[in-house]
Each structure stands twice: as structure tokens, then as C-alpha cells.
N, CA, C and O atoms as a Tinker XYZ file with bonds, in Angstrom:
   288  protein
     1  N    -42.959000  -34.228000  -33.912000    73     2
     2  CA   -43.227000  -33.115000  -33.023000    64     1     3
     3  C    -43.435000  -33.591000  -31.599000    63     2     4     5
     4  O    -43.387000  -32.910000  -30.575000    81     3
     5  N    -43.600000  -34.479000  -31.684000    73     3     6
     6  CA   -44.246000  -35.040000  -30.415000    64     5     7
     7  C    -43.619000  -35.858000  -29.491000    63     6     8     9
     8  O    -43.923000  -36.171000  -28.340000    81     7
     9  N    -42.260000  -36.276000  -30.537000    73     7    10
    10  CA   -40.949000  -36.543000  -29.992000    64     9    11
    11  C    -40.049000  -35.668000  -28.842000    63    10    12    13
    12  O    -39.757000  -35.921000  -27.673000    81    11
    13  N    -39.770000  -34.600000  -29.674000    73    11    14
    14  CA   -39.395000  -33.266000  -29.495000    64    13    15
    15  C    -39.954000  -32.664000  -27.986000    63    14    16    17
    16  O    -39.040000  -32.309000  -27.242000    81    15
    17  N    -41.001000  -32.545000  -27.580000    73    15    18
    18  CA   -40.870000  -32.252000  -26.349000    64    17    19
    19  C    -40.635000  -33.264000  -24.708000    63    18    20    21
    20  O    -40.167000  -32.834000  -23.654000    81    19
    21  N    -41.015000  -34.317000  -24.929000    73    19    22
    22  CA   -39.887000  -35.182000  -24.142000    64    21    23
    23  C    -38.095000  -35.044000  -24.325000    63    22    24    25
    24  O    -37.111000  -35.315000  -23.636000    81    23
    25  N    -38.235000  -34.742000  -25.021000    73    23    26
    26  CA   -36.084000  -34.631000  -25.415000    64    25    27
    27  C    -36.065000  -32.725000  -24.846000    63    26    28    29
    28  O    -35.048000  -32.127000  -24.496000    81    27
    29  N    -36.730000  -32.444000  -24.876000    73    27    30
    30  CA   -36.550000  -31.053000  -25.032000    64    29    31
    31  C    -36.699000  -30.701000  -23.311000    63    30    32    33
    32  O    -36.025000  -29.792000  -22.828000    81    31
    33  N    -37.587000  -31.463000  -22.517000    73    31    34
    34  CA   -37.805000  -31.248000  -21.445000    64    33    35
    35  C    -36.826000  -31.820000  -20.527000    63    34    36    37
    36  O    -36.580000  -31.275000  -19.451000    81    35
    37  N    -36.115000  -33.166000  -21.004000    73    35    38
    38  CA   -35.136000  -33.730000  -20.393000    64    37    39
    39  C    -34.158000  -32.608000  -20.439000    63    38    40    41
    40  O    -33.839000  -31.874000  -19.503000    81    39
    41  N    -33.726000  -32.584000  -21.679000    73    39    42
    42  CA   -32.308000  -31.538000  -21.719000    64    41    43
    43  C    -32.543000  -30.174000  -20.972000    63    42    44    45
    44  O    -31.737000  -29.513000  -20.317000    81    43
    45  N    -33.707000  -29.961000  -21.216000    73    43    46
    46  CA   -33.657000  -28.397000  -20.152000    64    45    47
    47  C    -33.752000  -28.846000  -18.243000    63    46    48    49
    48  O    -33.482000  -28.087000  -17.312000    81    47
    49  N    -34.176000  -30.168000  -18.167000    73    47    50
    50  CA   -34.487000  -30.658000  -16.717000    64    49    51
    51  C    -32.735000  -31.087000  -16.004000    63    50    52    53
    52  O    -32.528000  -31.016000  -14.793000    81    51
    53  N    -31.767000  -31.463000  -16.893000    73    51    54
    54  CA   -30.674000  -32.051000  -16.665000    64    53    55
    55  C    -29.833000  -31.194000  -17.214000    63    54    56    57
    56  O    -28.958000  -31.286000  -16.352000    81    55
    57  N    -29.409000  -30.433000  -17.972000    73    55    58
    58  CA   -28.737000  -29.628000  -18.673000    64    57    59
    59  C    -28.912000  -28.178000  -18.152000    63    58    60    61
    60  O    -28.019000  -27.699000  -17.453000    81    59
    61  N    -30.309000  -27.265000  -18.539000    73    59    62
    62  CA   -30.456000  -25.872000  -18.702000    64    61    63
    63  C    -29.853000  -25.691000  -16.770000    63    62    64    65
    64  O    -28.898000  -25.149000  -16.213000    81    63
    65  N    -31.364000  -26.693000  -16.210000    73    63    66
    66  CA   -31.824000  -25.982000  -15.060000    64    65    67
    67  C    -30.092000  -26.016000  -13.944000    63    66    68    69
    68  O    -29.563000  -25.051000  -13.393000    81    67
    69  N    -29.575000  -27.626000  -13.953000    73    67    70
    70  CA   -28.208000  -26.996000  -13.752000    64    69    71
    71  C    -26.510000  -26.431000  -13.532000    63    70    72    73
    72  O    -25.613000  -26.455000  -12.689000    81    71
    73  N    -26.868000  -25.804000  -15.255000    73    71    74
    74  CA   -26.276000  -24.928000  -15.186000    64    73    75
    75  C    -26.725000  -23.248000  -14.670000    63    74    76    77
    76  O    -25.991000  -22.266000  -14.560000    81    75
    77  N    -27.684000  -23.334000  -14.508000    73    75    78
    78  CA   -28.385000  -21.730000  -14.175000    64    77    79
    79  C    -28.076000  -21.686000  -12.753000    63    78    80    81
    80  O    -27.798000  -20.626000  -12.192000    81    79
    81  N    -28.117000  -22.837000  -12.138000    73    79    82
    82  CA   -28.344000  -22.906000  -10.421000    64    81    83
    83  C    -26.281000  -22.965000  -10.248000    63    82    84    85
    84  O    -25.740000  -22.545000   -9.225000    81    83
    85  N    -25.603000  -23.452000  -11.239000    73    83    86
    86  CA   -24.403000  -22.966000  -10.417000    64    85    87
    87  C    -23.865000  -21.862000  -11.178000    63    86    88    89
    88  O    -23.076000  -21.101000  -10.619000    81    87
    89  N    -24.100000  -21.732000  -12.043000    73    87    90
    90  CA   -23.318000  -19.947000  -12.202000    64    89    91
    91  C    -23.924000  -19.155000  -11.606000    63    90    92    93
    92  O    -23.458000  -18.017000  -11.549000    81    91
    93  N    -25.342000  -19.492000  -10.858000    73    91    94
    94  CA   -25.713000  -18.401000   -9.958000    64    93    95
    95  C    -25.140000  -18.690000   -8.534000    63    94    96    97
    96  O    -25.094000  -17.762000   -7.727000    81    95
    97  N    -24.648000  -20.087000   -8.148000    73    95    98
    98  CA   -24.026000  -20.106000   -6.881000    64    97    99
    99  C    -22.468000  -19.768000   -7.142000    63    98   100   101
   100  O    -21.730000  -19.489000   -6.198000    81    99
   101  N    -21.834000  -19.825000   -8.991000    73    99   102
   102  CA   -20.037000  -19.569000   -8.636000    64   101   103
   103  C    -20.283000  -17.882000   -8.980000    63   102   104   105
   104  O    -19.297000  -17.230000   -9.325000    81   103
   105  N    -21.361000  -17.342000   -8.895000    73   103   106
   106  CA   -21.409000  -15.691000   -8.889000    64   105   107
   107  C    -21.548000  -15.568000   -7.959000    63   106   108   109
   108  O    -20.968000  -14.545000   -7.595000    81   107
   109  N    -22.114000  -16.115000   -7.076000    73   107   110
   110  CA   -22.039000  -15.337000   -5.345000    64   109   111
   111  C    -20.672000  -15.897000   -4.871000    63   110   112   113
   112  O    -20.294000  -15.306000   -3.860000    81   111
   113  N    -20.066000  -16.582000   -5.175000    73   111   114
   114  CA   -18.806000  -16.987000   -4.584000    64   113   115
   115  C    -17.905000  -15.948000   -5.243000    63   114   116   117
   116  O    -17.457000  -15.225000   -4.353000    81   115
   117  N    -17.526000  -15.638000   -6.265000    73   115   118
   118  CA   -16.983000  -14.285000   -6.951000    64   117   119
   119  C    -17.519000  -13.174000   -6.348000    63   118   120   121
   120  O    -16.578000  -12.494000   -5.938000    81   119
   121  N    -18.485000  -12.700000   -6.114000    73   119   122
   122  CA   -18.801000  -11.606000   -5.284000    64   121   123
   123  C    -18.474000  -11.694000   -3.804000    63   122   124   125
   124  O    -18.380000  -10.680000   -3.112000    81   123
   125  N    -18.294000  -12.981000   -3.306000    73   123   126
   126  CA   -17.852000  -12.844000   -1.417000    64   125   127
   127  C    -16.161000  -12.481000   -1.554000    63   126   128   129
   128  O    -15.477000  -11.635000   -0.977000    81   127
   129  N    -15.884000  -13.324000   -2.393000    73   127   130
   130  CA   -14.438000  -13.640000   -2.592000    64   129   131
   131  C    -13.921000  -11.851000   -3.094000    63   130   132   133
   132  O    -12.741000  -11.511000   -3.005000    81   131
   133  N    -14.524000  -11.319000   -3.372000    73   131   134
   134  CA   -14.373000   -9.951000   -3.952000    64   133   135
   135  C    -14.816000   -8.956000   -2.923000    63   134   136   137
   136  O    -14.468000   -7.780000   -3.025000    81   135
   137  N    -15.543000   -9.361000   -1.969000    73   135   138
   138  CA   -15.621000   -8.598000   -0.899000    64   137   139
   139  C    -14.733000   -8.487000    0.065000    63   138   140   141
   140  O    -14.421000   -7.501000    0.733000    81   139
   141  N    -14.138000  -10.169000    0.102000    73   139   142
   142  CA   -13.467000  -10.558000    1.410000    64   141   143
   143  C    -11.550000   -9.576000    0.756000    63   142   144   145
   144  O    -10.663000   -9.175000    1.511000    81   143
   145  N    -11.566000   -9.514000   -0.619000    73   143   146
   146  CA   -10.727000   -9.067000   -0.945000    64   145   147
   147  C    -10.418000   -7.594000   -0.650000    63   146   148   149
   148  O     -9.257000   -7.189000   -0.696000    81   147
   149  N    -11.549000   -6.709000   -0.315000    73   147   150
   150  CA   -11.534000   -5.620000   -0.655000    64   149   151
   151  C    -11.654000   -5.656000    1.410000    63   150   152   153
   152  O    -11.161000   -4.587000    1.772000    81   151
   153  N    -11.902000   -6.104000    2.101000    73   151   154
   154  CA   -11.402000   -5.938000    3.360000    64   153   155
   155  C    -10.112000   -6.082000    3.650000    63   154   156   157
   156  O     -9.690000   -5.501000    4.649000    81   155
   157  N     -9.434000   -6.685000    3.042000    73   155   158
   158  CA    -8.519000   -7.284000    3.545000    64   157   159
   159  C     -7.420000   -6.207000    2.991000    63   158   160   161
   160  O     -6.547000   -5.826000    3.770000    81   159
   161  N     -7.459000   -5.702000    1.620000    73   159   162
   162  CA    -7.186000   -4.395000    1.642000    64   161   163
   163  C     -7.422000   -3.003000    2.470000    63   162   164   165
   164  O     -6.549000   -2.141000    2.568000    81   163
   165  N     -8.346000   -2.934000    2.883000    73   163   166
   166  CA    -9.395000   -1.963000    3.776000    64   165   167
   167  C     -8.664000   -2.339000    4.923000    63   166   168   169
   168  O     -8.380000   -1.317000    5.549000    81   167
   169  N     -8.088000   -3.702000    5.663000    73   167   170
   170  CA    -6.919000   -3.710000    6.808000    64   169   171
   171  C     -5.940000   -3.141000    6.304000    63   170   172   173
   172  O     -5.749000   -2.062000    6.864000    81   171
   173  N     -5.059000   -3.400000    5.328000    73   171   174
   174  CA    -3.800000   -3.548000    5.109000    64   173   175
   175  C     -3.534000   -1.936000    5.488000    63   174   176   177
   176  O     -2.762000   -1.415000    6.293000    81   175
   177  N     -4.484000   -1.395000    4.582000    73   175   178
   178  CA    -4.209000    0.376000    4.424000    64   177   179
   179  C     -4.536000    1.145000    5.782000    63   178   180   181
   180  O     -4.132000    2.286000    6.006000    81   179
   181  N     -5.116000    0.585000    6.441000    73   179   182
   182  CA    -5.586000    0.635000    8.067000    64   181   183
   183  C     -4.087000    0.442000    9.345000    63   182   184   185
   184  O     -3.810000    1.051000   10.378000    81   183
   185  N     -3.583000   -0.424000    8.786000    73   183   186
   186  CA    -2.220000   -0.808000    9.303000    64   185   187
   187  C     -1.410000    0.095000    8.686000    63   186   188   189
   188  O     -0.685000    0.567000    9.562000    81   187
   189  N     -1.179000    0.541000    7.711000    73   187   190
   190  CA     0.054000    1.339000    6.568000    64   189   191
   191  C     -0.413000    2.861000    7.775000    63   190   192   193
   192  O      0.344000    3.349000    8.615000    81   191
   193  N     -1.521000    3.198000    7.541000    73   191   194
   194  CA    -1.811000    4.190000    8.591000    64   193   195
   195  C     -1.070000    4.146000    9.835000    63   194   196   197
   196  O     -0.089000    4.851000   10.067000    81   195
   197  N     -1.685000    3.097000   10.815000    73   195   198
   198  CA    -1.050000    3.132000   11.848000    64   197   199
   199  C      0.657000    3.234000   12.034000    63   198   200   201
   200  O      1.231000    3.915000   12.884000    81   199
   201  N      1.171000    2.536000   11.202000    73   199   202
   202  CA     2.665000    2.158000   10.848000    64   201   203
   203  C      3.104000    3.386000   10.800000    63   202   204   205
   204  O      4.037000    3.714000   11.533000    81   203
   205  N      2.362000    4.528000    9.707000    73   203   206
   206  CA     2.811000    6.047000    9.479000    64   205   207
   207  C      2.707000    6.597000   10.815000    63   206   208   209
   208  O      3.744000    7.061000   11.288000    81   207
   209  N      1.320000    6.642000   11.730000    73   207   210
   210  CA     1.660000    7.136000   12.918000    64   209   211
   211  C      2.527000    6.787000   13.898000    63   210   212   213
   212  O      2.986000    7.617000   14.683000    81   211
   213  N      2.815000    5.537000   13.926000    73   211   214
   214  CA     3.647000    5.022000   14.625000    64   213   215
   215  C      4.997000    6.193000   14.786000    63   214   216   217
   216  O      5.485000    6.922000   15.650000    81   215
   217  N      5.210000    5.826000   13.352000    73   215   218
   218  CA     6.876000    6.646000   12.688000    64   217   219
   219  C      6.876000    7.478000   13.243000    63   218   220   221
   220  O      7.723000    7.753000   14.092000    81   219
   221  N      5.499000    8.436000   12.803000    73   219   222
   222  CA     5.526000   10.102000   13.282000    64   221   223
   223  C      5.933000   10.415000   14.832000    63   222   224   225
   224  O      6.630000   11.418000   14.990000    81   223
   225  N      5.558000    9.632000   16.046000    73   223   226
   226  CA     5.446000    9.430000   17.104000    64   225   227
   227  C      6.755000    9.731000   17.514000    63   226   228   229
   228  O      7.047000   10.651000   18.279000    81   227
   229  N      7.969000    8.510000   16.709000    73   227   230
   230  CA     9.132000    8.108000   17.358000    64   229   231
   231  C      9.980000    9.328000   17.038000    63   230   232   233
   232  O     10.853000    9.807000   17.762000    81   231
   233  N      9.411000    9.955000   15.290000    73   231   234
   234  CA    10.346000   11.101000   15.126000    64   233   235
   235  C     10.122000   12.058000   15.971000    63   234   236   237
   236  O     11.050000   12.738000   16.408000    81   235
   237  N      8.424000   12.315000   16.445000    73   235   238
   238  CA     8.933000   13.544000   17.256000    64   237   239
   239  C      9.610000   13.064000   18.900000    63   238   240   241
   240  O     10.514000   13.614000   19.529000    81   239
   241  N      8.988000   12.143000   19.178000    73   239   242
   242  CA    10.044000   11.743000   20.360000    64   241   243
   243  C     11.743000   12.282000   20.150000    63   242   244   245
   244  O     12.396000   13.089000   20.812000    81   243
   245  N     12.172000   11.328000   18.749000    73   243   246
   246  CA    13.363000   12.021000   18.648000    64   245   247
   247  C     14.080000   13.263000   18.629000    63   246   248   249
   248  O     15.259000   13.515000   18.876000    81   247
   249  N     13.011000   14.061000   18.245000    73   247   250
   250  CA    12.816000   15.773000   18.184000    64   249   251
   251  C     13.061000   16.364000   19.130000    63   250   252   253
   252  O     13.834000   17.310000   19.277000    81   251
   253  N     12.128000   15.616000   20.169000    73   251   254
   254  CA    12.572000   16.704000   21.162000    64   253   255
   255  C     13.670000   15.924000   22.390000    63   254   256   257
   256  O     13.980000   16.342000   23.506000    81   255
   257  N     14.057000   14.745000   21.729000    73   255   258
   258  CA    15.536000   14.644000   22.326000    64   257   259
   259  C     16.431000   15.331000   22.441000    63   258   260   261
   260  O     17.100000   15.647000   23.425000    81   259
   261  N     16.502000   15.726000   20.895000    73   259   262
   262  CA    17.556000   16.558000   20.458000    64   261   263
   263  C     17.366000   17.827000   20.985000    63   262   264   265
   264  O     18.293000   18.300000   21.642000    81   263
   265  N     16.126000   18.619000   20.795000    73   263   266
   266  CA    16.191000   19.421000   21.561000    64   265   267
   267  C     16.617000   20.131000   22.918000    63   266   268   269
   268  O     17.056000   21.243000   23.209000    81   267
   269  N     16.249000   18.857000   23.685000    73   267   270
   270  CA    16.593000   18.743000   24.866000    64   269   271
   271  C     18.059000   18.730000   25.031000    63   270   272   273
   272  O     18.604000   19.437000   25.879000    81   271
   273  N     18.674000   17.992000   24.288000    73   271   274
   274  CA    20.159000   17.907000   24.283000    64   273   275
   275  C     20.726000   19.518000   23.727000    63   274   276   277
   276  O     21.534000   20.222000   24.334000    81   275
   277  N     20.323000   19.716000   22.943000    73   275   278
   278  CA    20.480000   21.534000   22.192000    64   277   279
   279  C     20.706000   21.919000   23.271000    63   278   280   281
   280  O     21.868000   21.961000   23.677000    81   279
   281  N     19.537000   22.351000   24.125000    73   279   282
   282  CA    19.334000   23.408000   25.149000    64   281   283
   283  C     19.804000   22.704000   26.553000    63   282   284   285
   284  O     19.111000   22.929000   27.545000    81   283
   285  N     20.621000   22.107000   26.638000    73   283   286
   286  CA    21.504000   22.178000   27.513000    64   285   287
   287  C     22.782000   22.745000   27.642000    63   286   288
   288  O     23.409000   22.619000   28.694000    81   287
């Protein structure tokens, strides 16, 4: 019995303690990495926007080219 808690204290001192300290540091790295992901989406669709207004812009420019050309 008396064995047993020297072996028991090593393995939890070299073993338990870490592994606890890096799956709690490769979980915050999964959570940044999952943030930084979800911005970078949050641009993309930010740009897809602009890109759509862009379009809209040139068609009506073109619109009232034509128009202009019509009504002459």
C-alpha cells in the first residue's frame, strides 16, 4: 500500500497533469482556429456582397445607356 502512492503520484505528476494542460491548450487552439475560420468566411460573403453591388451598378449604368440611345 505504501508502495502505491509514490507510483501513483509520479504517474499523475508526469502523465495525468500533462496531458490535462495540453488538451486544454490544443482546445483553445481549435476554438481560435474556428473563429479565425468563421471570419474569414464573414469576409468572403462581405466581398460576394460587394461584387453583387458592384454588378448591379454597371447594369444599371448599362440601362440607362440604352436608354439614352432609345430616346434619341
Amino acid at each position: 500500500m505504501n508502495v502505491l502512492i509514490p507510483i501513483v503520484s509520479v504517474l499523475s505528476l508526469f502523465v495525468a497533469a500533462p496531458v490535462i494542460v495540453f488538451s486544454f491548450i490544443l482546445g483553445l487552439k481549435k476554438s481560435d482556429n474556428e473563429t479565425k475560420k468563421l471570419q474569414y468566411q464573414k469576409e468572403m460573403l462581405e466581398l460576394e456582397v460587394k461584387k453583387e453591388e458592384l454588378q448591379l451598378r454597371r447594369l444599371e449604368a448599362e440601362s440607362k445607356q440604352y436608354d439614352r440611345l432609345i430616346n434619341e
